[in-house]
C-alpha positions as CSV (number, residue, x, y, z in Angstrom):
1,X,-26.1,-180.0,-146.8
2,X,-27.9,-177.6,-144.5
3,X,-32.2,-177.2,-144.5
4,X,-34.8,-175.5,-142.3
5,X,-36.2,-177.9,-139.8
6,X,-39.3,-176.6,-141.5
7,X,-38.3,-178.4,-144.8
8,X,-38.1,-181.8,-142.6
9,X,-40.9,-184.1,-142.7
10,X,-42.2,-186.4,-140.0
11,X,-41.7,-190.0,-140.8
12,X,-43.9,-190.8,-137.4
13,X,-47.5,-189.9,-136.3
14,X,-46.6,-190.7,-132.7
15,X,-43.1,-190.2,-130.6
16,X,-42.0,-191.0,-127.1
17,X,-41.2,-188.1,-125.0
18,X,-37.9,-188.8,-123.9
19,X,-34.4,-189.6,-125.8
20,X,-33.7,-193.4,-125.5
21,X,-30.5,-194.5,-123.9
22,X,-28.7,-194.3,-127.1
23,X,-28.5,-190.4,-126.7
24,X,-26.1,-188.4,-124.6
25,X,-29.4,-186.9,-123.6
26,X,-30.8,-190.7,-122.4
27,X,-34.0,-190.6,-120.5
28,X,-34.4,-186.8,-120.8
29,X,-37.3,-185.3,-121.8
30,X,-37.7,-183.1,-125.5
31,X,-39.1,-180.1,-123.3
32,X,-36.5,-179.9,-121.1
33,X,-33.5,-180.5,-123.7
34,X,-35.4,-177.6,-125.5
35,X,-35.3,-175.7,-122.7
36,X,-31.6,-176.4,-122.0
37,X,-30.8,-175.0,-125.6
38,X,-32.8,-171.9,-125.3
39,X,-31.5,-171.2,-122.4
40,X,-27.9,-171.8,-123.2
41,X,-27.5,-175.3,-120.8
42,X,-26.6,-177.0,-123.5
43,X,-25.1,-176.4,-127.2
44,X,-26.8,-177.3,-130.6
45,X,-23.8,-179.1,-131.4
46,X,-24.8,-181.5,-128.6
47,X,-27.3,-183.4,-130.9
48,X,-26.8,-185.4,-133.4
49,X,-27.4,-184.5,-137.0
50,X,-30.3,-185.5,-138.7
51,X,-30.9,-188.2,-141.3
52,X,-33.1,-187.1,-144.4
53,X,-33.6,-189.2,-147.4
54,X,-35.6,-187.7,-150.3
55,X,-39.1,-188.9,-151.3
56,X,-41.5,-186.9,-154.2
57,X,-39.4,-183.8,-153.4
58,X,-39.8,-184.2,-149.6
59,X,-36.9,-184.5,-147.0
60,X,-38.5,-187.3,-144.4
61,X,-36.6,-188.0,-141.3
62,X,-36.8,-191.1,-139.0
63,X,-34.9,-188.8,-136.4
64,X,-38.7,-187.6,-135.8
65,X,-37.6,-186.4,-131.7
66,X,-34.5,-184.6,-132.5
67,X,-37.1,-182.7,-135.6
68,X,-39.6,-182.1,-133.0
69,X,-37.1,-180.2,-130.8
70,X,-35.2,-178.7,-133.9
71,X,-38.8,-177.3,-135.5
72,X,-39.6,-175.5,-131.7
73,X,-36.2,-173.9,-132.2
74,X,-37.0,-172.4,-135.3
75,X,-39.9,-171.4,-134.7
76,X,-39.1,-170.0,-131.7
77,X,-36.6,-168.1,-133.8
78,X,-33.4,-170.4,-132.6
79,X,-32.3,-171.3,-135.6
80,X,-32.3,-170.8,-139.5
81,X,-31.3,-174.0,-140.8
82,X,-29.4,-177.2,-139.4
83,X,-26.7,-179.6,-141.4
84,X,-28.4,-183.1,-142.3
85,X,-27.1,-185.9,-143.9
86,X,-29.3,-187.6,-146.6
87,X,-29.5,-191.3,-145.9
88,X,-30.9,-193.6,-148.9
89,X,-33.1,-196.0,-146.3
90,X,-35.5,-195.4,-143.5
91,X,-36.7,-198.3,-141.5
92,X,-40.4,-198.2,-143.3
93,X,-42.2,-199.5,-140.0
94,X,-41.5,-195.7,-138.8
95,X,-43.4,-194.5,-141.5
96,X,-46.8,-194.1,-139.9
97,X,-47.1,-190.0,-140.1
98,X,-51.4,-189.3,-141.6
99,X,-50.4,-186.0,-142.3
100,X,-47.9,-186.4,-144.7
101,X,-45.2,-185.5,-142.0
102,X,-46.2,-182.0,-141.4
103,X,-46.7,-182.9,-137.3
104,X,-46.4,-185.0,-135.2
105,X,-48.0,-186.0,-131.4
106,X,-46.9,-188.1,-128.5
107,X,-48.2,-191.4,-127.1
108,X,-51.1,-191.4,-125.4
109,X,-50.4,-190.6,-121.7
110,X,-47.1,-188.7,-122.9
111,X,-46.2,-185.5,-122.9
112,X,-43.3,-182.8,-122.9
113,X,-42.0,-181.1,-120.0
114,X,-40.3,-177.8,-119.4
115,X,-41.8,-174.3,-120.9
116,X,-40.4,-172.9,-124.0
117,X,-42.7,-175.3,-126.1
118,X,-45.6,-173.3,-124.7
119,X,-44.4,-170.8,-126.4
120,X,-45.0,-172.2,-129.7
121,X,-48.5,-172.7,-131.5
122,X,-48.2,-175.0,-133.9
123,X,-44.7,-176.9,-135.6
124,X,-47.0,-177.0,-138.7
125,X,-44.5,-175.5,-141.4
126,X,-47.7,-173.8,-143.0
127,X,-48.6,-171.7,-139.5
128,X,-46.9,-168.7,-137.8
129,X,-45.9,-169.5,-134.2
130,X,-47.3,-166.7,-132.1
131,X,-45.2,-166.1,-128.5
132,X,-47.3,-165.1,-125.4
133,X,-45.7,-162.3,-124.7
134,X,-42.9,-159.5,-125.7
135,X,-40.8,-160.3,-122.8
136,X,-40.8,-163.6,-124.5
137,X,-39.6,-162.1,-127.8
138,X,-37.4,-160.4,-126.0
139,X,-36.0,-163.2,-124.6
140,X,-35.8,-165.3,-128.1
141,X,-33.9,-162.8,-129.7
142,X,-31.3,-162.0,-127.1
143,X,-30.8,-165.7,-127.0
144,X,-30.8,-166.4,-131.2
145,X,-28.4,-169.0,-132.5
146,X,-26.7,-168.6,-136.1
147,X,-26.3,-171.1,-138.5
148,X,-22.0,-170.7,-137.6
149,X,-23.4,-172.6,-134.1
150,X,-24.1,-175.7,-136.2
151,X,-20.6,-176.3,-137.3
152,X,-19.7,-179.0,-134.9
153,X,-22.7,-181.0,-135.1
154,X,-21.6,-184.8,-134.6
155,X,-23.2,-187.3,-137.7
156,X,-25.4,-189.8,-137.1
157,X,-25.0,-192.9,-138.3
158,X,-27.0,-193.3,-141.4
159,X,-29.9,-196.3,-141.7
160,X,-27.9,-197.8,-144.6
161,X,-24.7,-198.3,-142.5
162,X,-26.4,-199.7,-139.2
163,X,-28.5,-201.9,-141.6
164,X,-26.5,-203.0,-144.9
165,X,-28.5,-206.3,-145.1
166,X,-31.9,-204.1,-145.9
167,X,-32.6,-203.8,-149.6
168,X,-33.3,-200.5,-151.3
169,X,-37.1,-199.8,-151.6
170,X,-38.6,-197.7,-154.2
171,X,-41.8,-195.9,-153.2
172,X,-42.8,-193.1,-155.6
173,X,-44.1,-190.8,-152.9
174,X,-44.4,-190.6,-149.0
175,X,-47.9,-191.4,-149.3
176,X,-47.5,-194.4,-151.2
177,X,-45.3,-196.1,-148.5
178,X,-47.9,-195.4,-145.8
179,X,-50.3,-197.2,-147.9
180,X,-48.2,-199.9,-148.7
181,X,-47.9,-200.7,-144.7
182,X,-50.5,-202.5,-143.2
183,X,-49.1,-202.6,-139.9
184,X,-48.8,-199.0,-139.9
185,X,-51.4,-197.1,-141.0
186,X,-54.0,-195.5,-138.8
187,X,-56.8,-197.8,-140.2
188,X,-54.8,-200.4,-138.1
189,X,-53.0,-199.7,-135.6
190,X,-54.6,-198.8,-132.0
191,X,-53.2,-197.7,-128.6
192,X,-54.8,-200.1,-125.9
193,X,-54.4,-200.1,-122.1
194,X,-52.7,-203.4,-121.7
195,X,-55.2,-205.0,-118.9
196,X,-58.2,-205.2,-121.4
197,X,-56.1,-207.5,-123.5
198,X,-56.3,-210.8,-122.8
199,X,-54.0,-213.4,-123.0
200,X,-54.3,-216.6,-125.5
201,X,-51.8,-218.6,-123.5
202,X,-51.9,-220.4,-120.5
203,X,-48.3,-220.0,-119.3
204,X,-45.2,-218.3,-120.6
205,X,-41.5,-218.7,-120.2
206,X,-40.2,-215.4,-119.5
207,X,-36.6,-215.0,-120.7
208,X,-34.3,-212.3,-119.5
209,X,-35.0,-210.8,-123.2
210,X,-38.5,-209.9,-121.9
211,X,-37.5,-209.2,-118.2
212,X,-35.5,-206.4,-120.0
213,X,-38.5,-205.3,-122.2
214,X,-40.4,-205.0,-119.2
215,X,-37.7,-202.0,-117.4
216,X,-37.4,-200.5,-121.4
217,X,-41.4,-200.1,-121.6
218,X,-41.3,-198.7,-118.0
219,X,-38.2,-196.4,-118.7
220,X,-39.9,-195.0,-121.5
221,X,-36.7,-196.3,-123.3
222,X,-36.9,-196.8,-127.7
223,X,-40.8,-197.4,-127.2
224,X,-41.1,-196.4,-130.6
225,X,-38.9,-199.3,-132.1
226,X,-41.7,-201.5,-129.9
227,X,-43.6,-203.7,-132.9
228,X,-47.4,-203.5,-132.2
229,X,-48.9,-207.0,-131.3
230,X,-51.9,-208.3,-132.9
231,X,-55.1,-208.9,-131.3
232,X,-58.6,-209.6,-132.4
233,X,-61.6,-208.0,-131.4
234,X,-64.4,-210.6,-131.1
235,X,-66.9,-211.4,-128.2
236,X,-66.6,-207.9,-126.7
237,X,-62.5,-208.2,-125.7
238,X,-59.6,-207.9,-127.1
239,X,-57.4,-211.1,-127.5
240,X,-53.7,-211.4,-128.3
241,X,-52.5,-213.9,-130.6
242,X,-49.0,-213.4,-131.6
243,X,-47.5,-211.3,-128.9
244,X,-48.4,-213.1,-125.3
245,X,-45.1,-212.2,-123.9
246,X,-44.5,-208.6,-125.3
247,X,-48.0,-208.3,-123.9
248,X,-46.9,-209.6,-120.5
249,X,-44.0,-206.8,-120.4
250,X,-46.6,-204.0,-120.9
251,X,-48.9,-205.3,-118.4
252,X,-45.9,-205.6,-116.1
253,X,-44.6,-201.8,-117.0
254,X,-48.7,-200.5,-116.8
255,X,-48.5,-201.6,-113.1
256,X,-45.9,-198.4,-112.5
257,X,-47.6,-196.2,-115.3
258,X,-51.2,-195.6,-115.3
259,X,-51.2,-193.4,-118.9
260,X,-49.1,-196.6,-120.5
261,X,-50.8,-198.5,-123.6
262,X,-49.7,-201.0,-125.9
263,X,-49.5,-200.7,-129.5
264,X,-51.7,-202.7,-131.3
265,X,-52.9,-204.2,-134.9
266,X,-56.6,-205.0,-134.3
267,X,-58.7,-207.6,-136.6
268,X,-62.3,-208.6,-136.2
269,X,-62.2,-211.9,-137.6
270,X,-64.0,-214.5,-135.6
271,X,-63.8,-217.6,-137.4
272,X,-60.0,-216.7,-138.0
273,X,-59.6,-216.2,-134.1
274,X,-61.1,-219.5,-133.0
275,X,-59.0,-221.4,-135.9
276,X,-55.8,-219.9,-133.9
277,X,-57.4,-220.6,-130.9
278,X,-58.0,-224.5,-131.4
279,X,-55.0,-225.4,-133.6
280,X,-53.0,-226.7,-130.7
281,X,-56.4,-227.5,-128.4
282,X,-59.2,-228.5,-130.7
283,X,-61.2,-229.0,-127.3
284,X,-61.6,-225.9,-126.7
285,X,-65.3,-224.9,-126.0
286,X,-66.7,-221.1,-126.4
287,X,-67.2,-221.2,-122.6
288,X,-63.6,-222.2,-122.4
289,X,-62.3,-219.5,-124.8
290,X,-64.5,-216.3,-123.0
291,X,-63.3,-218.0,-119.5
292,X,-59.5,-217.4,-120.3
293,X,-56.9,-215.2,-120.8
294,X,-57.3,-212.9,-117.8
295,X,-54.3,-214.0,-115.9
296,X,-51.6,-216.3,-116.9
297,X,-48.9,-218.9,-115.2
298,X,-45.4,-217.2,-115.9
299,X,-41.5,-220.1,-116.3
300,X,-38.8,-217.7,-115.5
């Protein structure tokens, strides 16, 4: 089956900027692999074809970084259309797009590198990419693919086959499966810089799990497989609860990465809060609670 990248739908609101390791392109950034394919460094056939499965009469991908570079090409008059191979699943913690998949944005601090995405004004399927100048048309249409340059696209493995034990989930529309996620919608979830998190632990066994989190978060490596922690706003800071030691890896990675933040599901319950916060250590005093949390005793 072959489709306009225009007829693909975001599954994400966010993206990383760079392909995780997973890729032949590992570590590189979309920009420049768009780059490379405009300017004939590198072949279409190179990336992997996408997974679509159909919602409401929508095609939504999870492959939402290969989209973002396949929706520059066409617009920047690369391509026509691209084989894809519909899938029946999509992990449903990607599906976290408030637009209903039309675009999609990086992480805060993030962005894309090289030039040809200058070029383009909007990946919106419903606006008309304007180029800044005719030597740049020029340029596009000595360098236009055809849809015969798609032939030898490698599949992907679908979701179903990496994932067999995951159950089939029925949601009548795209829109209904954002709502049905509460750890994903944008009424939740939060980008934080990961020093005004406190801790709720006072030490922490770092395994060689977390030691390997830590290089992943500051590779820029699958950050958007990372599930956000959750912290509660009360007292005037933000408190982790269920996540100390993912929170420890991003403080870790922030140290190398100034624009880095953490992913986060905030609640404002303060009763709830101090009921987590005095199970184990019902002695706990208010003064105690605001007095902690900034620094923390690590067990490797």
């Amino acid at each position: 089956m072959h489709l306009r990248p225009s007829q693909i739908y975001f599954s994400q609101a966010e993206i990383n900027n760079r392909f995780d390791r997973r890729s032949q392109h590992s570590f590189k950034n979309l920009g420049d692999t768009l780059d490379d394919l405009v300017e004939g460094r590198c072949r279409i056939s190179d990336i992997p074809t996408i997974s679509v499965i159909s919602r409401n009469g929508k095609w939504v991908t999870a492959d939402n970084r290969r989209l973002w570079v396949f929706r520059h090409l066409e617009k920047l008059g690369k391509c026509t259309t691209i084989p894809v191979m519909e899938t029946y699943h999509i992990d449903f913690r990607k599906l976290t797009s408030v637009n209903g998949g039309k675009t999609v944005r990086f992480y805060t601090g993030r962005s894309a590198t090289g030039r040809w995405h200058h070029q383009v004004s909007s990946i919106d399927p419903a606006t008309t990419s304007s180029r800044q100048s005719e030597a740049d048309d020029q340029n596009v249409a000595k360098n236009t693919f055809t849809t015969s340059n798609l032939s030898m696209l490698r599949p992907l493995t679908s979701y179903d086959q990496r994932h067999p034990q995951r159950g089939y989930s029925d949601f009548s529309d795209f829109n209904t499966a954002i709502t049905n996620l509460s750890l994903s919608t944008s009424r939740t979830i939060k980008r934080l810089d990961p020093f005004i998190v406190r801790y709720t632990k006072d030490t922490l066994t770092i395994t060689s799990y977390f030691e390997n989190l830590k290089i992943k978060i500051r590779c820029n490596v699958d950050m958007e497989n990372i599930d956000p922690i959750t912290v509660y706003k009360v007292f005037g800071k933000y408190w982790v609860t269920d996540g100390n030691k993912r929170l420890w890896a991003h403080k870790e990675a922030r140290s190398f990465d100034v624009g880095l933040c953490i992913p986060v599901n905030v609640k404002e319950d303060k009763d709830e809060f101090l009921e987590i916060m005095r199970k184990d250590r019902p002695w706990l005093s208010l003064i105690d609670i605001l007095q902690s949390g900034e620094n923390i005793q690590t067990i490797t």
